[in-house]
N, C-alpha and C positions, 0 to 999 in steps of 0.2 A: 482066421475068421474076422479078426478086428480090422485087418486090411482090406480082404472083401467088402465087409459093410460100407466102410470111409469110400472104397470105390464108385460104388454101389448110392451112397448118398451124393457124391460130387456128379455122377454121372444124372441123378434125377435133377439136381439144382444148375448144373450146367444146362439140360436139356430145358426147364422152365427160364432160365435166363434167355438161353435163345429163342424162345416160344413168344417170352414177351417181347426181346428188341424186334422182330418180326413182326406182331402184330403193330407196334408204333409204326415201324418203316411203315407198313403197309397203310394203315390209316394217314400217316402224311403223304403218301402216293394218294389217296385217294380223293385227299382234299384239298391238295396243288391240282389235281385232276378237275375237279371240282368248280375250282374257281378259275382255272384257266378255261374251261369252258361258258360259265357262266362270263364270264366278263366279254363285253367286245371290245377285242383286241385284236391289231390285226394281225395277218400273216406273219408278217418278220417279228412282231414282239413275241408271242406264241412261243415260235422258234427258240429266241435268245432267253428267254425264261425258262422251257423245255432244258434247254442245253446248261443254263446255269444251276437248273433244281440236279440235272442227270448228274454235274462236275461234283455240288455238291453231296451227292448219294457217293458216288464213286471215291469222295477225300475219305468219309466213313470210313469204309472198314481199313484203310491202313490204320489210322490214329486209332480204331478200337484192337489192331493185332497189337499195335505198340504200344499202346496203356494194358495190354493184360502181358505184353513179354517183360515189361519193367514193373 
């Protein structure tokens, strides 16, 4: 029973961990969104920002598998 529970609580606090890194990703998606719109910029800067916030999102999750496998 006492392993059920400890299950049972890691599984709710893991599940609200990823609730909230989701909702931050999500609101800096939407505020890179934001000002990349709102700014005039042109064509190619757009692009190389797009591409540099995407590199950035995408370095995430390795470094967050490798801070929780260590």
């Amino acid at each position: 029973m006492a392993k059920f529970i400890g299950q049972l609580l890691f599984e709710l606090l893991w599940d609200l961990a990823w609730r909230q890194l989701h909702a931050i990703i999500w609101r800096m998606m939407q505020k890179a969104d934001a000002w990349l719109a709102s700014k005039k910029l042109g064509r190619r800067t757009t692009v190389v920002v797009g591409l540099l916030l995407g590199l950035a999102a995408w370095g995430i999750w390795p470094l967050l598998a490798w801070l929780l496998a260590n």
